[in-house]
Each structure stands twice: as C-alpha cells, then as structure tokens.
SEFIPA-268423 format. One record per residue (C-alpha): x, y, z; residue number from 1. Coordinates in steps of 0.2 Angstrom, whole numbers, plus 5000, padded with zeros to 4 digits. Layout:
REM residues N
@px=X | py=Y | pz=Z | resi=NUM;
...
//
This chain:
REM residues 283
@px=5433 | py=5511 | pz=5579 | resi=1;
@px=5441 | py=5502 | pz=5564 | resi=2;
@px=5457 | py=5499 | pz=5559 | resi=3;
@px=5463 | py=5495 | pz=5541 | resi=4;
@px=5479 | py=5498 | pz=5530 | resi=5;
@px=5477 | py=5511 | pz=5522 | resi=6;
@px=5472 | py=5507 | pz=5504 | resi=7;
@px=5472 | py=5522 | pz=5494 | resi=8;
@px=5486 | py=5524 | pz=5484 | resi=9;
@px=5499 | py=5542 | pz=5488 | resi=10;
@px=5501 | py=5554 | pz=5475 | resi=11;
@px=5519 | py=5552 | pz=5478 | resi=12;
@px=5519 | py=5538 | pz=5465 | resi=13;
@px=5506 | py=5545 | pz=5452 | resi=14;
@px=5514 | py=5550 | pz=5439 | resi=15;
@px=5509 | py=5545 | pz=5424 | resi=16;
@px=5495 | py=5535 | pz=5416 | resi=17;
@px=5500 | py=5518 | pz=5408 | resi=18;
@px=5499 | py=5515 | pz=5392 | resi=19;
@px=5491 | py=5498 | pz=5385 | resi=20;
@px=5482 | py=5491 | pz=5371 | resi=21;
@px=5476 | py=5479 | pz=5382 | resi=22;
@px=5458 | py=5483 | pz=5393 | resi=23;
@px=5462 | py=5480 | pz=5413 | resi=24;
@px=5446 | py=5476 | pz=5421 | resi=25;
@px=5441 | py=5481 | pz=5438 | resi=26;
@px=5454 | py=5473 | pz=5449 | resi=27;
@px=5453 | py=5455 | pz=5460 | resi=28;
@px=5462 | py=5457 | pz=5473 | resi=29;
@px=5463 | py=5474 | pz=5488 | resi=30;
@px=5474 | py=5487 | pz=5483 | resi=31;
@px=5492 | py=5488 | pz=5488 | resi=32;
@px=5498 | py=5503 | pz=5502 | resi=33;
@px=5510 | py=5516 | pz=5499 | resi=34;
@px=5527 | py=5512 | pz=5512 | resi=35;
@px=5544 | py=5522 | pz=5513 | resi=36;
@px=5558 | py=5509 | pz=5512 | resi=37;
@px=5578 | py=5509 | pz=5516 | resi=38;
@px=5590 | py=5493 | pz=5513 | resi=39;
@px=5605 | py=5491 | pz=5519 | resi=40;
@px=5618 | py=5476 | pz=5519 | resi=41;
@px=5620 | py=5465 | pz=5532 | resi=42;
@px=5639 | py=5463 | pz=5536 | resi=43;
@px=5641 | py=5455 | pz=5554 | resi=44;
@px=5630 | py=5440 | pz=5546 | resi=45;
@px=5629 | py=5430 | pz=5532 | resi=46;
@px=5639 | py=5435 | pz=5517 | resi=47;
@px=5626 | py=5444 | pz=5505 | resi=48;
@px=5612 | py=5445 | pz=5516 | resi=49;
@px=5604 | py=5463 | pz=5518 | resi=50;
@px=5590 | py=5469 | pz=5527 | resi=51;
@px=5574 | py=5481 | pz=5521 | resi=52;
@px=5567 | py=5492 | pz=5535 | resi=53;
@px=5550 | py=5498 | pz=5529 | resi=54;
@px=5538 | py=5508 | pz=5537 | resi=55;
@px=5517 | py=5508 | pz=5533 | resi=56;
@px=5502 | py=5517 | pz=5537 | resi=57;
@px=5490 | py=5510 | pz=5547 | resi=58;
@px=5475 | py=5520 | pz=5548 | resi=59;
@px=5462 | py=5520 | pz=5562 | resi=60;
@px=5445 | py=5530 | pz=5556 | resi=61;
@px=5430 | py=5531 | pz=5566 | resi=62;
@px=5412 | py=5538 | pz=5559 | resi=63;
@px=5407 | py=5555 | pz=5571 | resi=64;
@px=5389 | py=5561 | pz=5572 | resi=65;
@px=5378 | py=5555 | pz=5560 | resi=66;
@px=5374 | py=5548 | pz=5542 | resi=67;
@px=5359 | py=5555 | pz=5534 | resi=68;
@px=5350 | py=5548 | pz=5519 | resi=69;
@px=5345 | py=5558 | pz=5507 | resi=70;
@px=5338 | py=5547 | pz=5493 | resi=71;
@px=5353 | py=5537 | pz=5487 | resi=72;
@px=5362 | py=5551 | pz=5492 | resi=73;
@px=5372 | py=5549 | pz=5510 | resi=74;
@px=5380 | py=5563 | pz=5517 | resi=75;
@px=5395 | py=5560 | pz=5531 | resi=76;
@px=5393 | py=5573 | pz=5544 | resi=77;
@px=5414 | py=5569 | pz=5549 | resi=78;
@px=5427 | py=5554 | pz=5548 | resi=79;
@px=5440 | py=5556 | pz=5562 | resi=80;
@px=5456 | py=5548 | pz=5557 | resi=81;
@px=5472 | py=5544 | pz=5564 | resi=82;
@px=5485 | py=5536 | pz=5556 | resi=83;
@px=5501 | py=5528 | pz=5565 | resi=84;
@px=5515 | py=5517 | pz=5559 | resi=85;
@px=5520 | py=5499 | pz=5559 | resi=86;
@px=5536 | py=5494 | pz=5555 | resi=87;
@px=5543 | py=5479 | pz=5546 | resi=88;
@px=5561 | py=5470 | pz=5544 | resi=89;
@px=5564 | py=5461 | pz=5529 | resi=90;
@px=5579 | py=5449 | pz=5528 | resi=91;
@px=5584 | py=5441 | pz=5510 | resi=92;
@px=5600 | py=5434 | pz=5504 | resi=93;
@px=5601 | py=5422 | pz=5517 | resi=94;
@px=5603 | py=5403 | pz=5519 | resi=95;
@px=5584 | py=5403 | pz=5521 | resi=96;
@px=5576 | py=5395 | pz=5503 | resi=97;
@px=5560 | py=5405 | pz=5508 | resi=98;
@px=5563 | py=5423 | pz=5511 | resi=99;
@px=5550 | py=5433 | pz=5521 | resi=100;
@px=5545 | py=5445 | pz=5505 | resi=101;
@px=5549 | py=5449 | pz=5488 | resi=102;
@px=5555 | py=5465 | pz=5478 | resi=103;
@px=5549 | py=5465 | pz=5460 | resi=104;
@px=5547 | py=5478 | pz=5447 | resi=105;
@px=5530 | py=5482 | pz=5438 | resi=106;
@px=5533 | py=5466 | pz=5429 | resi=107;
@px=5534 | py=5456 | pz=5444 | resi=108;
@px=5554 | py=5453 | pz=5442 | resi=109;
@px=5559 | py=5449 | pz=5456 | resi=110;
@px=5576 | py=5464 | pz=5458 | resi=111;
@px=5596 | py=5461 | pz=5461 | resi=112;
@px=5600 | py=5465 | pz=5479 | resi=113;
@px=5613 | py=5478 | pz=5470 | resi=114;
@px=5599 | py=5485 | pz=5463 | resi=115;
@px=5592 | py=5486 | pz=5480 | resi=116;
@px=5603 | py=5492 | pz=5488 | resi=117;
@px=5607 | py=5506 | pz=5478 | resi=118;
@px=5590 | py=5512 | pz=5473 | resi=119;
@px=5583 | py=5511 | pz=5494 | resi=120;
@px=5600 | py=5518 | pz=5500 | resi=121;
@px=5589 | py=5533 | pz=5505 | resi=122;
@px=5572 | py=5530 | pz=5512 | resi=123;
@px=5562 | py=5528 | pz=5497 | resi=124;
@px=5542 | py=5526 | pz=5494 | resi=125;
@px=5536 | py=5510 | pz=5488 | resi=126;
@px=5520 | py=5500 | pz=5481 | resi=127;
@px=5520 | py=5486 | pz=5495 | resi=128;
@px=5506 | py=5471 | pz=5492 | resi=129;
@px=5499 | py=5468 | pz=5511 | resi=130;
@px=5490 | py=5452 | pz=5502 | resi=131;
@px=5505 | py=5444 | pz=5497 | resi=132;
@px=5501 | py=5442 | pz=5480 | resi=133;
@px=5507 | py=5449 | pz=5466 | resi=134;
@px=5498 | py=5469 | pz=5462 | resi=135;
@px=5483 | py=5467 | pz=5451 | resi=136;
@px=5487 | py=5477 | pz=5434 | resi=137;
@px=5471 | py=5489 | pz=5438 | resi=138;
@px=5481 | py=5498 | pz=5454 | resi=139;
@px=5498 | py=5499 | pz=5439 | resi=140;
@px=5489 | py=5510 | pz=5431 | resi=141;
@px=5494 | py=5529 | pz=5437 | resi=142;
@px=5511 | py=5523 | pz=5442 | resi=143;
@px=5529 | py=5526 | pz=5435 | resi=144;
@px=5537 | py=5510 | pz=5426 | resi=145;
@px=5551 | py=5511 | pz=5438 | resi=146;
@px=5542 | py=5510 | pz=5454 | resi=147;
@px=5547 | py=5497 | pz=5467 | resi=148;
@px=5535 | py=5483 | pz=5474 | resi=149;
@px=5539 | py=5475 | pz=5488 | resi=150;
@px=5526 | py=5460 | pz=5492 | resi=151;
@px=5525 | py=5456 | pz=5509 | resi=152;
@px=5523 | py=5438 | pz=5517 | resi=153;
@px=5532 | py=5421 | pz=5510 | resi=154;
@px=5527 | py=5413 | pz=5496 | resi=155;
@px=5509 | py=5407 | pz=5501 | resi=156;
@px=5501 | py=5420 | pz=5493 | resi=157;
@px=5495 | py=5423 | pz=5512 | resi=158;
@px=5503 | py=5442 | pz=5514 | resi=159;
@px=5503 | py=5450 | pz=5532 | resi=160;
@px=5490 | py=5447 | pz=5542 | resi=161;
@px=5492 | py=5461 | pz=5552 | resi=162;
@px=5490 | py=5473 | pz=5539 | resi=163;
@px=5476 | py=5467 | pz=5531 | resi=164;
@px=5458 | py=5474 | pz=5532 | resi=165;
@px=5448 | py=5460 | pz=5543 | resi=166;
@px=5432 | py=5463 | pz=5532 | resi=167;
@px=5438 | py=5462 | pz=5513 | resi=168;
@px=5424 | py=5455 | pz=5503 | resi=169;
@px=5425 | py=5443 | pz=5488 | resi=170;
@px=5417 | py=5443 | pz=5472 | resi=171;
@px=5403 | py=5431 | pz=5472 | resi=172;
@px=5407 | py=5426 | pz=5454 | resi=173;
@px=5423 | py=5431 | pz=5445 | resi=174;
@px=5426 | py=5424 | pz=5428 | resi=175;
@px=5445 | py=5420 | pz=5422 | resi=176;
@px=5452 | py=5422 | pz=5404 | resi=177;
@px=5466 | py=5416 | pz=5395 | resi=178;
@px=5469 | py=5399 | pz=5407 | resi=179;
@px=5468 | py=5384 | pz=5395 | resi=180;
@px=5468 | py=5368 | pz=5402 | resi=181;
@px=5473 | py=5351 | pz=5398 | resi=182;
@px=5462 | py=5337 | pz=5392 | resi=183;
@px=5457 | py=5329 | pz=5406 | resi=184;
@px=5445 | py=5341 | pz=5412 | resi=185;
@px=5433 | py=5335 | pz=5399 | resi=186;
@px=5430 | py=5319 | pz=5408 | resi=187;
@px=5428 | py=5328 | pz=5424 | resi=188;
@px=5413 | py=5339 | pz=5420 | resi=189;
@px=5400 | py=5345 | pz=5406 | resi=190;
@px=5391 | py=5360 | pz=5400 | resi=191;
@px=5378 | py=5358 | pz=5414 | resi=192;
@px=5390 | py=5350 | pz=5427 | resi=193;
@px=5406 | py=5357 | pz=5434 | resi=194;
@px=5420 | py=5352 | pz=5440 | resi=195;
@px=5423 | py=5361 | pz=5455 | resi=196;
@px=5442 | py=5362 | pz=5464 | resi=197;
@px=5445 | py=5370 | pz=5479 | resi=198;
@px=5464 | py=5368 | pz=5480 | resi=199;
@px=5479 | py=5374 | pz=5472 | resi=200;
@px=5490 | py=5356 | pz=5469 | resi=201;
@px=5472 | py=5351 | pz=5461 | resi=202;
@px=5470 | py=5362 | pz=5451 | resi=203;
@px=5488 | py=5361 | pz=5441 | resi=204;
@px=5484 | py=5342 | pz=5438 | resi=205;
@px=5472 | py=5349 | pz=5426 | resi=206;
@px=5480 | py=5364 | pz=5417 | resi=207;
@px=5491 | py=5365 | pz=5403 | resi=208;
@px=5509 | py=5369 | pz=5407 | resi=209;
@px=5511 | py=5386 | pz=5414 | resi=210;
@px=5495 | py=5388 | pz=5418 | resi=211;
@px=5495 | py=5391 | pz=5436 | resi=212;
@px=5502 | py=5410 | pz=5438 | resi=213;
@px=5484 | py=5414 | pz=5432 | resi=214;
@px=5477 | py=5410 | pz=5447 | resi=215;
@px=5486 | py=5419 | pz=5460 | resi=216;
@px=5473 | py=5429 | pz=5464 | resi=217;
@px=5459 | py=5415 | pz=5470 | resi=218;
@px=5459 | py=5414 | pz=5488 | resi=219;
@px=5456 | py=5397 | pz=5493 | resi=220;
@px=5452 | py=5398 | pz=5510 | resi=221;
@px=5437 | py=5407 | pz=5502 | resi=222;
@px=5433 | py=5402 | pz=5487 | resi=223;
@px=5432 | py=5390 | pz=5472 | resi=224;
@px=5437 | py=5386 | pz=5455 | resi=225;
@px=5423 | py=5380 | pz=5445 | resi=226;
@px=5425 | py=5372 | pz=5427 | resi=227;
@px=5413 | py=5370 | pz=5414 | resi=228;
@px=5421 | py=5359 | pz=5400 | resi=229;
@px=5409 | py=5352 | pz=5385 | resi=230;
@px=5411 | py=5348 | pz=5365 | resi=231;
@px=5397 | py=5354 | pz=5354 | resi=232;
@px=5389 | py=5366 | pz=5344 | resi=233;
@px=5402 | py=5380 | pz=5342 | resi=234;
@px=5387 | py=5391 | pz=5346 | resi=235;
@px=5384 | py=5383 | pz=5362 | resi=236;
@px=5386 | py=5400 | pz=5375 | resi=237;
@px=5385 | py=5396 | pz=5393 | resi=238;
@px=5380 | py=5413 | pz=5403 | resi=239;
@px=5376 | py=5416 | pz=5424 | resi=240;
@px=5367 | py=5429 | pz=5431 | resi=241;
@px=5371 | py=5432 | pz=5451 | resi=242;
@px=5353 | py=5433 | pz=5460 | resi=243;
@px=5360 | py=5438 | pz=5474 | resi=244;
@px=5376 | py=5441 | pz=5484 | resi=245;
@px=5376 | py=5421 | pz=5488 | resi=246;
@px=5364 | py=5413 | pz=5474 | resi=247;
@px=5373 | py=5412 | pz=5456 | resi=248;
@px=5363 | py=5404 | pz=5443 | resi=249;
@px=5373 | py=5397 | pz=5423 | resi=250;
@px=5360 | py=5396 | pz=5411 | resi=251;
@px=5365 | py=5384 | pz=5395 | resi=252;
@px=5359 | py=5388 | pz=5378 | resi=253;
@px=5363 | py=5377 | pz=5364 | resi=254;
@px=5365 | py=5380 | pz=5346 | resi=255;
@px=5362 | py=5371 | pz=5331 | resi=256;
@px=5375 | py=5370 | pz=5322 | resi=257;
@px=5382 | py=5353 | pz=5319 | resi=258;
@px=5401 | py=5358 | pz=5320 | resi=259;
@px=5410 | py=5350 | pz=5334 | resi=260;
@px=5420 | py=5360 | pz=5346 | resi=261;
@px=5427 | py=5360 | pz=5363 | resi=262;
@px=5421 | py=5373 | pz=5374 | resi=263;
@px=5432 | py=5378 | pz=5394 | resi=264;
@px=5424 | py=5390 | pz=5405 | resi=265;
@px=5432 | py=5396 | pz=5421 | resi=266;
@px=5427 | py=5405 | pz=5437 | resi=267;
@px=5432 | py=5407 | pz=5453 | resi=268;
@px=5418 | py=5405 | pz=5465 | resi=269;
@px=5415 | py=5409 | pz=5483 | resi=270;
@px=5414 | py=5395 | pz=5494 | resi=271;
@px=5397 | py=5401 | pz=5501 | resi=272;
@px=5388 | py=5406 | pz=5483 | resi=273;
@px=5375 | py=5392 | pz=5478 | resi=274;
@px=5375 | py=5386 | pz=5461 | resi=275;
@px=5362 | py=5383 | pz=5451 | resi=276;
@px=5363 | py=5376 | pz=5431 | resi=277;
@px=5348 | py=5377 | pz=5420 | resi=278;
@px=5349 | py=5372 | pz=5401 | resi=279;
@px=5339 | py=5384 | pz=5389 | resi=280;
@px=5333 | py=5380 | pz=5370 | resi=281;
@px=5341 | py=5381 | pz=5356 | resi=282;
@px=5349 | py=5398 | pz=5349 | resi=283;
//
C-alpha cells in the first residue's frame, strides 16, 4: 500500500487553455493538488489575523492481481483506491514575520486578506503547492486566470512533508535559461571545469541582481548547481548527453572563429549524477 497526495489535477479548475507566446517546457517540480478552502477572520485574537481551513486528498492506492507484459505494453489487471482527507489550518495576519503559507494568484501575487476573505467566504476549490514552491507554469496551463493558489509550508521552499509523495524522482540533468550571472563566475570555472554550488546563500554571491527567483525550483538537499563560464569563439557549444540515470557526460567543441565572447551555462544536477567533461575538435 502506498500513500501519496493526490497529483492529478480536478476538472473542477480546467477550464480553459492558456494562452502564451511563450513555449513551457515539461515542468520541474511535482504537480500541485486540487483542496477546497474557506477563510474566515479571526476576532477573539489579533486584530486582522484570520484563519484558512483547507481540506486535501490524500490518496492510498494499492495494485490487485497482476501486471502482464505484453511487449512494451503493460496491462493493469485493477488499482484499488481510497481516498481520505487531511486537513490543515492556516493562520496569517499575525504578529508572526513568517506566516505558515502563502495565497497568490497565477502570477504569484501574493492576495489582500479582504480579497481572501471574500472570495473563500464559501468553501471554495484551490490550486495548493504541497512542495512549497511556487506552481511550475507547465501545471497553469488548463486553469482559469482567476484561480487561487495557496502554497503550503513557510518560506523555505520545503512544503508539507506530510503531503508529499516519499519517492519523487529528480531529473538527473535540468538545464536553466534566462539566469545571467555576475562576473565573478569566470574566475571560478571554465568551459571544461565547473563551478559547482550546492547552496542557496552561495549561489546569490554569484548572480546578477534579481537573479535568484530563477532557482526556486532546485532542491538543494538533492541537488546541485553546476556552472560552466568561459570566453572564446562565439561558436564555442558546450552539449552533455545523460549515459545513464546517474552518469552525465558535457562534451566541448570549439569553434574557430577568432571573436571573443563570454559564454554562461547553467544546470541543476543531482547530487548523485557523475560528471564527466570531455573537449572535442574544432566545429
């Protein structure tokens, strides 16, 4: 028997498909649960403090009879499933700095406790983030602009532990875009040579001012962040290739133009993957 939150995400917020310009790629973090909320205000404590009482499934599934393989084909003879509730109280508007969750919009604004209050008067369904981050823009997609998002946990990133699923797996290798950094990082590694962080309060001594919220999906306690930083030809490409689920090998090729340019790659790898640089010929 097993017991997971229940990650698939309830029809009771699909409503429409999101329009971008922009490609989302396949999402880096697990997907957020579907939780029926109500808030009220808290008058016997604190003036403006009010409460969120929310209520989330947590599944328990087992496998029944058998699995048989046909090919690559497997065909599930019967999942039983039972699904029970866990409930949670939120407190915000207090003399705490650090409250126990946040309520945001699709955005990731964080919402007025009059909005709150007025839109959660009734029980009310809403995204909640069991990982404590904020909801990858893949799981966005099919719902309305207005929905609520509650992210559960303070502001460590670390989420509820109780809600989440004991055996997530991490990418081995996960490449990230649109982070520049500052100069310092070219002193600290080279096209063959990274520089490899594996904390937080590290990582923003070396990233140009607002920099950071790019990373809120790398999980320290499992992986790392790898940076490649190099001048040369501005053909120089710098590629890996995962061997296997804990073997991920960068291969270097140069190219021979003589222009000068600065080149920053990032990725965050997990702490178990080994790494291995080779440097190819000339393009």
């Amino acid at each position: 028997m097993h017991k997971i939150a229940g990650t698939v995400l309830s029809c009771l917020l699909i409503t429409a498909v999101a329009q971008s310009e922009d490609k989302i790629g396949l999402p880096q973090d697990i997907a957020p649960v579907i939780g029926m909320a109500t808030a009220k205000p808290i008058t016997e404590r604190t003036e403006g403090e009010y409460q969120i009482e929310l209520v989330l499934p947590a599944v328990q599934y087992d496998i029944v009879h058998r699995v048989i393989d046909l090919g690559k084909t497997a065909i599930l003879d019967d999942v039983e499933t039972e699904t029970t509730p866990i409930t949670r109280t939120l407190f915000f508007g207090g003399s705490s700095q650090i409250p126990d969750s946040r309520v945001v919009d699709t955005a990731g604004n964080e919402l007025t406790k009059n909005s709150v209050l007025k839109r959660l008067q009734n029980p009310t369904a809403v995204l909640v983030s069991i990982s404590g981050k904020k909801v990858d823009p893949y799981y966005l997609q099919l719902v309305k602009d207005d929905t609520i998002i509650i992210t559960l946990g303070r502001r460590d990133g670390k989420g509820d532990s109780e809600l989440l699923p004991k055996d997530v797996t991490i990418s081995p290798i996960i490449e990230i875009t649109g982070a520049r950094t500052n100069e310092t990082v070219f002193d600290k590694s080279s096209a063959i040579k990274p520089f490899q962080i594996q904390n937080k309060e590290v990582l923003k001594e070396y990233l140009a001012p607002g920099q950071i919220g790019n990373f809120d999906q790398v999980n320290f306690d499992r992986q790392q962040v790898l940076i490649f930083a190099w001048r040369g030809s501005g053909q120089d490409k710098l590629s890996y290739a995962v061997e296997s689920p804990k073997d991920v090998k960068f291969s270097l090729q140069r190219g021979r133009t003589r222009d000068l340019r600065s080149h920053v790659k990032i990725y965050a790898v997990r702490l178990d993957v080994v790494l291995e640089t080779t440097q190819a010929g000339f393009r």
